[in-house]
C-alpha positions as CSV (number, residue, x, y, z in Angstrom):
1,X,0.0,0.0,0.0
2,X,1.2,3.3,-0.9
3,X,0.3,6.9,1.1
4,X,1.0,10.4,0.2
5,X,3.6,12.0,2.6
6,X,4.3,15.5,3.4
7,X,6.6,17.6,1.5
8,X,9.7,18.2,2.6
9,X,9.1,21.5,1.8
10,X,6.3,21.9,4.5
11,X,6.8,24.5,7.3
12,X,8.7,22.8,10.0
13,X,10.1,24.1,12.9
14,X,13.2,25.5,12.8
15,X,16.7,23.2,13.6
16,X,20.1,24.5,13.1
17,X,22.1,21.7,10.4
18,X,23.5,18.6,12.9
19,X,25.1,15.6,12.5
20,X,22.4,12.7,12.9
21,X,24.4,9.5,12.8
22,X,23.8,9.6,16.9
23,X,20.3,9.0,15.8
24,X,20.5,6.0,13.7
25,X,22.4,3.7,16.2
26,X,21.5,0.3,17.4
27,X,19.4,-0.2,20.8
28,X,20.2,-2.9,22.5
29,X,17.7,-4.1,25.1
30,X,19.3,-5.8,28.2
31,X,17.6,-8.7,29.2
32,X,15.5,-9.8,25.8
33,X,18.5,-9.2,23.9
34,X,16.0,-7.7,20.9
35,X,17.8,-4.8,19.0
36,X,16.0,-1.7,17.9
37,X,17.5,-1.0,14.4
38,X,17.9,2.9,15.4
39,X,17.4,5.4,18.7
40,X,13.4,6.1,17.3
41,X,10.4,5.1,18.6
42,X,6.7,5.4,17.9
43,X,4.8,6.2,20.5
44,X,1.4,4.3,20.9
45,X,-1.6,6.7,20.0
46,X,-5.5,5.5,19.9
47,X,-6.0,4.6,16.7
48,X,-10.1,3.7,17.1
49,X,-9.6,1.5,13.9
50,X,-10.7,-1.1,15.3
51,X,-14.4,-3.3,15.3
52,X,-16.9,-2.0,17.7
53,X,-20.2,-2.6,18.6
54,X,-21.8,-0.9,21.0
55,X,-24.1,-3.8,22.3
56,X,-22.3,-7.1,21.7
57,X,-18.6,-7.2,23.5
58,X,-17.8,-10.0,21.5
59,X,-17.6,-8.3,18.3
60,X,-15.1,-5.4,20.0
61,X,-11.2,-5.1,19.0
62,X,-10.7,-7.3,16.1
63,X,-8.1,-5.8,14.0
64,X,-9.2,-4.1,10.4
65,X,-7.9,-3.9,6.8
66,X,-7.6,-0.3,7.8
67,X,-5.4,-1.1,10.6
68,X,-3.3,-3.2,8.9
69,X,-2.6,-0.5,6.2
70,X,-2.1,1.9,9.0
71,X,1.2,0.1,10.0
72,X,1.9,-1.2,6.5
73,X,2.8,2.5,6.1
74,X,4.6,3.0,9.5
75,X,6.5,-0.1,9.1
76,X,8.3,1.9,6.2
77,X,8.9,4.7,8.7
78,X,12.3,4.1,9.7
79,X,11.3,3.6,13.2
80,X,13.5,1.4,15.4
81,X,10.6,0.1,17.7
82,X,7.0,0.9,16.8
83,X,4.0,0.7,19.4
84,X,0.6,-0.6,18.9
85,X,-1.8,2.0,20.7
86,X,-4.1,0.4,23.2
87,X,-4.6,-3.1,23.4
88,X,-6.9,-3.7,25.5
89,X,-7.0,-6.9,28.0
90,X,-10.9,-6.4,28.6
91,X,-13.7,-5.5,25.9
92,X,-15.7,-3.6,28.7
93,X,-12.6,-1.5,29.8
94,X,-11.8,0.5,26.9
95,X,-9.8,3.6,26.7
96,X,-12.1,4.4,23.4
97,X,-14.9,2.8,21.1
98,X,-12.4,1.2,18.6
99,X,-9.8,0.3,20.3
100,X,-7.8,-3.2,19.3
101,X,-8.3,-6.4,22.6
102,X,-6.9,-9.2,22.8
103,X,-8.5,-11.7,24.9
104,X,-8.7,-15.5,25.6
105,X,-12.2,-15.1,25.6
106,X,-12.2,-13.4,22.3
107,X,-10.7,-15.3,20.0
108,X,-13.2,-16.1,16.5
109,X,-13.0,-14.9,13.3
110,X,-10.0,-15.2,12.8
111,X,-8.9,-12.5,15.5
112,X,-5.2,-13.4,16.1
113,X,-4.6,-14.2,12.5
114,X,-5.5,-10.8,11.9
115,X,-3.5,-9.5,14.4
116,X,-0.8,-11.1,13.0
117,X,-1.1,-9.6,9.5
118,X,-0.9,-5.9,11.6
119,X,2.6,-7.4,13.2
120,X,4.0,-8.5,9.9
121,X,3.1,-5.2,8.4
122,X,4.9,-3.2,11.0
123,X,7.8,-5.1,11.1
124,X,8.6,-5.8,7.7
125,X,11.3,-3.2,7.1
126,X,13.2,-4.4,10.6
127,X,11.5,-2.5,13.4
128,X,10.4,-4.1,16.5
129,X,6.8,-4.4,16.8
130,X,5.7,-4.1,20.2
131,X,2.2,-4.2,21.7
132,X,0.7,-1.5,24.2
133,X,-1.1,-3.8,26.7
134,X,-3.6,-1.7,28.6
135,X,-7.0,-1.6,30.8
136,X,-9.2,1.6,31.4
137,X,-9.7,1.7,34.8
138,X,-12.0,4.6,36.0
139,X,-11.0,6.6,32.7
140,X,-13.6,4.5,30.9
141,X,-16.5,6.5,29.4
142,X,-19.7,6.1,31.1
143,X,-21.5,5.1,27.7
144,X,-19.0,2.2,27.3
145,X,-19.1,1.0,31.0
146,X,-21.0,2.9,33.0
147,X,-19.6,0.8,36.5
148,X,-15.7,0.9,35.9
149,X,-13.4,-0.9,38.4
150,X,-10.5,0.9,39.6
151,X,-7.5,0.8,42.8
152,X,-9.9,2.9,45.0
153,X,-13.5,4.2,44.5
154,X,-11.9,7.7,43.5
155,X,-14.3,8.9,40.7
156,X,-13.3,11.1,38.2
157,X,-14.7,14.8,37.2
158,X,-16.0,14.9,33.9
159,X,-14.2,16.8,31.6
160,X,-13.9,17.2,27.8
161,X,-16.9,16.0,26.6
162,X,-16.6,13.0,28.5
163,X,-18.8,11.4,31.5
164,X,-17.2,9.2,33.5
165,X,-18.7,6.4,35.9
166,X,-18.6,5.9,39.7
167,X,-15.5,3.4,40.1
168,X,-15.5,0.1,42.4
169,X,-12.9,-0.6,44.4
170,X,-11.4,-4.0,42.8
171,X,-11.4,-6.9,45.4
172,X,-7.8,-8.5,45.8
173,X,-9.4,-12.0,43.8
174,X,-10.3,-8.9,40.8
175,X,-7.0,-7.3,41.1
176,X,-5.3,-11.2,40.7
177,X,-7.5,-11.7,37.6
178,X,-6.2,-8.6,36.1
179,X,-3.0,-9.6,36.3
180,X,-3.3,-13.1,34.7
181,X,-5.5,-10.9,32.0
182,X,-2.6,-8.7,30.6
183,X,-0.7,-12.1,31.1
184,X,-3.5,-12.9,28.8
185,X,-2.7,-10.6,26.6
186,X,0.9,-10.4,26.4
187,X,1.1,-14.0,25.3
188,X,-1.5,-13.6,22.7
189,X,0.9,-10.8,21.2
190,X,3.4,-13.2,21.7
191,X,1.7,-15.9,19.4
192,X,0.9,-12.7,16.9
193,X,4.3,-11.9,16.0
194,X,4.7,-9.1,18.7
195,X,8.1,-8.5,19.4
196,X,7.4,-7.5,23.4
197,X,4.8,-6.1,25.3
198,X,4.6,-2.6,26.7
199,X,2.1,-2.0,30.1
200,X,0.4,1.2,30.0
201,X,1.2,2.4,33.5
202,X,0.5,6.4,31.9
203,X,-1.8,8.4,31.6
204,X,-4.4,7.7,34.2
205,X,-5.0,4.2,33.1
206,X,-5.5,1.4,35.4
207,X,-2.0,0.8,36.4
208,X,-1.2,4.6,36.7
209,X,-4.7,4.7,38.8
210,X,-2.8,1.6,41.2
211,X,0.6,3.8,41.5
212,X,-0.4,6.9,42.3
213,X,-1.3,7.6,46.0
214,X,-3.5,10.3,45.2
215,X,-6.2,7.9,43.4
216,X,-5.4,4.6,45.2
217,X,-6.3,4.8,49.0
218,X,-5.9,1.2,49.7
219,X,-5.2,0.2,52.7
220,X,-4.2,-3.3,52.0
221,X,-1.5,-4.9,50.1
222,X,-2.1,-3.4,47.1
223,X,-2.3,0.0,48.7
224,X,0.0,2.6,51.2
225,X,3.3,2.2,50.7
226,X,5.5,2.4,47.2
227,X,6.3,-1.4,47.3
228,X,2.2,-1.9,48.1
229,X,0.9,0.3,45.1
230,X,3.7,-1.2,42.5
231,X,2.8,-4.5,43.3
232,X,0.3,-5.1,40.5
233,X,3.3,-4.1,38.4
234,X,5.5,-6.8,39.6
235,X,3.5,-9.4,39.4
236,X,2.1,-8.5,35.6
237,X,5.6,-8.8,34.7
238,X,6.1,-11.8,36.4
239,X,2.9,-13.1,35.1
240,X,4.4,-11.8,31.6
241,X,7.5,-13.4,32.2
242,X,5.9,-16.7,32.8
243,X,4.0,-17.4,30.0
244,X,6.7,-16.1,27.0
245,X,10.5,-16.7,26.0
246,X,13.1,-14.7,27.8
247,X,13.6,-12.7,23.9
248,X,10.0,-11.3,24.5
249,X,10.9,-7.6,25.6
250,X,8.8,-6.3,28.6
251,X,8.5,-2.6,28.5
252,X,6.6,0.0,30.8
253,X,5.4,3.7,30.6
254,X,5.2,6.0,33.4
255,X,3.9,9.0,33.9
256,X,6.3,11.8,34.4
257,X,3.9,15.0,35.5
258,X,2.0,13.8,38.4
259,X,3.9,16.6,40.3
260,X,0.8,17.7,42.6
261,X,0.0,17.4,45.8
262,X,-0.1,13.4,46.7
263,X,0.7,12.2,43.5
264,X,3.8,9.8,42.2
265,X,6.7,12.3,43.2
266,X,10.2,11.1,40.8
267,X,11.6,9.9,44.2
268,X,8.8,7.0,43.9
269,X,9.5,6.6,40.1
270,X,13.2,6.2,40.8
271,X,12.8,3.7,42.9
272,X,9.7,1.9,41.2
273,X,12.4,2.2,37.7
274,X,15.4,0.8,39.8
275,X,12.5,-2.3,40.9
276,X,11.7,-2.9,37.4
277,X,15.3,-2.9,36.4
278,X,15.9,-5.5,38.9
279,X,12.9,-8.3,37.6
280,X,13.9,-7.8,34.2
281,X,12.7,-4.9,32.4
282,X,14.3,-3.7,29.2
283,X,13.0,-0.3,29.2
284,X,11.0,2.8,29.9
285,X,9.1,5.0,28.6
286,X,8.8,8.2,30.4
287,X,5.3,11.0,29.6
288,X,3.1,12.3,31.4
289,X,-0.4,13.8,31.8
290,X,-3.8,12.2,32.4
291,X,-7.7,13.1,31.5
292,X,-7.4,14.9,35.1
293,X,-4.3,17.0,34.4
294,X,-3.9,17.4,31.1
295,X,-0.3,18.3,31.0
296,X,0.8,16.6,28.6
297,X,4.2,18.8,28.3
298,X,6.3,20.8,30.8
299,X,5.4,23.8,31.7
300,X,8.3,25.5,32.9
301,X,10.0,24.5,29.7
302,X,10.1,27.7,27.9
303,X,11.5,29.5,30.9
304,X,13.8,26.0,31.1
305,X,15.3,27.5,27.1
306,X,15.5,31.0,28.4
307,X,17.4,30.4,31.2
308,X,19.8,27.8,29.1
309,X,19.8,28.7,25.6
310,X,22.8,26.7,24.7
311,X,20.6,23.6,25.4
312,X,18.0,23.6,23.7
313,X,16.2,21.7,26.1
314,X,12.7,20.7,23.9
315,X,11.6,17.7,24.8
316,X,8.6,18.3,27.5
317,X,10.3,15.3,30.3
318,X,13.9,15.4,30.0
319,X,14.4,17.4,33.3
320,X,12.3,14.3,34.6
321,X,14.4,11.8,32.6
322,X,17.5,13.4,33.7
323,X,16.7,12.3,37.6
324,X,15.6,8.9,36.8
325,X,18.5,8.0,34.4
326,X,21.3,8.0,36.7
327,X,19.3,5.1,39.0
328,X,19.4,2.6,36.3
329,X,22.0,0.7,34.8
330,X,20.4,-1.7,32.4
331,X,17.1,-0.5,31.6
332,X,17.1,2.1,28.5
333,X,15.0,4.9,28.7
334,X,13.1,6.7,26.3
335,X,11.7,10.1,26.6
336,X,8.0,10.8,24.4
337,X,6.7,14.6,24.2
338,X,8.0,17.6,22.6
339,X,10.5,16.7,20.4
340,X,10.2,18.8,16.7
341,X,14.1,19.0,15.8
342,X,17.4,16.8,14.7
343,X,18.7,19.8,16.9
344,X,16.6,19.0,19.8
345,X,16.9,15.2,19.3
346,X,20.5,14.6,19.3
347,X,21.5,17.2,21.8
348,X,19.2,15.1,24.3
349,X,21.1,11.8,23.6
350,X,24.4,13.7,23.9
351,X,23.5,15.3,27.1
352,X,22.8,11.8,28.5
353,X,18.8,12.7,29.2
354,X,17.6,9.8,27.3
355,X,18.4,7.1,25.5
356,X,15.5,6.9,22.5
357,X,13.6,9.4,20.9
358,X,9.4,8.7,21.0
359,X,7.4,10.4,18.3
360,X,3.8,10.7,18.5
361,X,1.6,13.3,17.1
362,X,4.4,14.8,14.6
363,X,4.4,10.9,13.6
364,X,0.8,10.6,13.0
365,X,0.4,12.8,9.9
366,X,4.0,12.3,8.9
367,X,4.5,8.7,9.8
368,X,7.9,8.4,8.0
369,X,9.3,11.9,9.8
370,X,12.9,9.2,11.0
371,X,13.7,7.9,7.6
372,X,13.6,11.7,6.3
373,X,15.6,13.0,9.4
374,X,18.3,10.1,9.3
375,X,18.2,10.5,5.3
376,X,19.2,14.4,5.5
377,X,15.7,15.4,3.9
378,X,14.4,17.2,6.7
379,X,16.1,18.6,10.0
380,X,12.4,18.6,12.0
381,X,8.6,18.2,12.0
382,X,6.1,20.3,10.6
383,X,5.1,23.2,12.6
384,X,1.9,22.8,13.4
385,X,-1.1,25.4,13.2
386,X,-2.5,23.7,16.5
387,X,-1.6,25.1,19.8
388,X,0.6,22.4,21.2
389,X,-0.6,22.8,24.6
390,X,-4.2,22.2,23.1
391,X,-4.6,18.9,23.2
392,X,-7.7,18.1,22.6
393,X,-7.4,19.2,19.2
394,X,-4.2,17.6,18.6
395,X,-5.3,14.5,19.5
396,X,-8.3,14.9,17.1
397,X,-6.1,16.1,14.4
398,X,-3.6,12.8,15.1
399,X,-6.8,10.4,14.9
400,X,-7.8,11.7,11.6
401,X,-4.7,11.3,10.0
402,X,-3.8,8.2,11.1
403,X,-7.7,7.5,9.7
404,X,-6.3,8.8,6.5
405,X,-3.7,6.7,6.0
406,X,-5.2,3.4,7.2
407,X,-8.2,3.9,4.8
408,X,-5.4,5.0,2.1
409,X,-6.3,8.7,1.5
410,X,-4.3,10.0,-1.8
411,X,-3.6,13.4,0.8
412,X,-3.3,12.9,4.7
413,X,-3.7,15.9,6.4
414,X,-0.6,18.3,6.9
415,X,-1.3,20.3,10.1
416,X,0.9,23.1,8.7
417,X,-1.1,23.7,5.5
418,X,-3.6,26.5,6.5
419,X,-5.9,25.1,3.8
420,X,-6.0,21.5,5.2
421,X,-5.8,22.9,8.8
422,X,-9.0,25.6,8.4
423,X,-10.5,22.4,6.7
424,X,-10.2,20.0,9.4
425,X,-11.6,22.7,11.7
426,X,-14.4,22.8,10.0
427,X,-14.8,19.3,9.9
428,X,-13.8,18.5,13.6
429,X,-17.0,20.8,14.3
430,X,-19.3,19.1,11.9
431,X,-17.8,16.2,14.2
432,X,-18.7,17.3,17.8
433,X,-22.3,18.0,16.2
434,X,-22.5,14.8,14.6
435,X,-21.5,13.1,18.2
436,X,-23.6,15.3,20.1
437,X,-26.7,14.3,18.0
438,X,-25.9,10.8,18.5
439,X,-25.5,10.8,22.8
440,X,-28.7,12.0,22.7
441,X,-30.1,9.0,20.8
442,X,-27.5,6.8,23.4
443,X,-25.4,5.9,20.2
444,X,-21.7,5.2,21.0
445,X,-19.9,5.2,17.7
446,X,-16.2,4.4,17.1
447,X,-13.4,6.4,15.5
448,X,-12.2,9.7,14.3
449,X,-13.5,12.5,11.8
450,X,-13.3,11.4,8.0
451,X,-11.5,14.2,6.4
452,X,-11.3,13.7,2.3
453,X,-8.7,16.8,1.2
């Protein structure tokens, strides 16, 4: 399958001329042994390609033609490891309508084959494919699950256009069967052709909900202390580590931004990253943000620049990175958020604030932005029209390219072309009407805006 990409002569942001040979060396991971192919990696993003039906659970998840075409075209990014977004372990505990589950109880049609044809697409120009493995938790919509489980029965404010249910506490016998479902899961992967598993500890998610003492208020095992609220962690990973070959990589993301008041303070991360280390993980992932603090990049980092130009300091964690580095001396660590330049890109690797580079939204419209930056075509990502501390439209403008490509648009949507970008306004607005009309009649629909440019 073939997809338009963006010119290189497309406004970009601006990157003084650098030598990028830092950025097309070999990762190894420590204890699979895998080898990422160069320092770049995509960073999982909702693609909502996925079957849904709003009624029958049993018909949610299955992988698409659309989805396979979708990494067809990032396989032939130049990316060095490429994430699935969410898979889910559970079809009632969705991050979206749409997203992609694997689950032992799921499995007709043809489901894993399927999957498999999405691994073999994403891998076949040597990148490691590598699944997101994830569960909702109280970040579930209420139309999808209207009684979401979570650590602790702290609910969450609606927000966004979103409604969000009362959570239940999960029992200890729940939280056990969670962990033997992304076990679940991560074989499954396994048996598609996945090259490793990542667990979705971000972002509010389940996992994030269990390490963070601000929504978990457990009082038992699972709850209190560091060691208590990371223990789901450990034993996923040992459940993970059970059930596949010691080549599989096991991967995590953490949030980096949880900096209020009771939240996972880098002390906790340090040590939770040097506990990880220590059963086997080959690396992490460090973002931030969640639906209840949506910052999803740093913000003290302008000041950060003014205060040390030389540095170019752009991506939106590496002052978080920087502390959390140092701790580890196997597991690599990637930073995700922020990064537009070559400039930006290699000075954090030479700096020693991270290891890899994760992509994300400049990847979604542009998915093969690291073969053009380790080719010499381009020196950094288009420069956006959105407000990149907007990000509800980012992510909306992410979704509908990515729907672009996987249903093979001839012209994906360049978010620095004022005629595509005053286009997909209007369309994005059509789009909240459209879903507003359709929450009144209680109809839960799947996906992003179609945009035809």
């Amino acid at each position: 399958m073939t997809a338009s990409t963006h010119p290189v002569s497309s406004v970009r942001y601006e990157s003084a001329k650098v030598d990028v040979s830092i950025l097309g060396e070999e990762i190894k991971l420590p204890f699979s042994g895998k080898v990422a192919k160069n320092r770049f990696l995509l960073a999982a993003m909702t693609e909502r390609q996925a079957t849904w039906d709003q009624h029958d659970v049993s018909k949610r998840g299955a992988v698409t033609d659309s989805l396979v075409n979708l990494y067809e075209i990032r396989g032939k990014g130049g990316f060095g490891i490429i994430l699935s977004g969410n898979l889910i372990v559970n079809p009632v505990d969705l991050e979206a309508a749409g997203n992609m589950v694997l689950n032992k109880d799921l499995m007709a049609d043809g489901r894993l084959e399927n999957f498999k044809k999405l691994a073999t697409a994403a891998k076949a120009d040597g990148s490691l494919f590598v699944a997101q493995i994830s569960h909702g938790g109280r970040q579930v919509t209420k139309d999808i699950n209207p009684n979401p489980v979570a650590s602790s029965d702290v609910k969450l404010d609606d927000r966004m256009g979103m409604s969000f249910g009362q959570p239940r506490a999960l029992t200890v016998e729940e939280i056990k069967d969670v962990v033997t479902r992304f076990a679940d899961t991560a074989e499954l992967a396994y048996q598609g052709g996945a090259d490793g598993v990542q667990i979705h500890g971000a972002h509010g998610y389940l996992i994030a909900n269990h390490l963070s003492p601000r929504t978990n208020t457990r009082t038992d095992q699972y709850g209190g202390s560091l060691e208590n609220r990371a223990r789901i962690v450990v034993e996923i990973v040992e459940a993970i580590q059970a059930r596949v070959p010691k080549d599989f990589s096991i991967g995590i993301k953490l949030n980096s931004t949880e900096f209020t008041e009771g939240s996972t303070q880098p002390d906790d991360i340090r040590q939770l990253s040097q506990k990880l280390e220590s059963i086997g993980v080959d690396w992490i992932e460090l973002s931030g943000g969640d639906y209840e603090d949506l910052r999803f990049y740093d913000e003290d980092d302008e000041e950060v620049q003014k205060r040390d130009s030389t540095k170019k300091r752009e991506a939106f964690f590496l002052r978080f990175a920087e502390q959390i580095r140092p701790a580890l001396t196997k597991t690599r660590v990637y930073v995700t958020g922020g990064f537009r330049t070559a400039e930006g890109m290699v000075r954090a690797i030479q700096d020693g604030s991270t290891e890899g580079i994760g992509l994300g939204r400049p990847a979604a419209e542009e998915p093969d932005l690291p073969k053009k930056i380790l080719s010499g075509q381009v020196l950094a990502a288009v420069k956006s029209l959105a407000d990149p501390k907007d990000f509800g439209t980012g992510n909306v403008a992410a979704g509908t390219a990515m729907r672009q490509i996987g249903e093979g648009r001839s012209v994906v949507l360049n978010t620095s072309d004022q005629a595509h970008f005053e286009k997909f306004g209007q369309r994005v607005g059509e789009w909240f009407g459209e879903k507003g009309a359709e929450a009144k009649e209680g109809v839960v629909s799947a996906g992003y805006p179609v945009l035809v440019l």
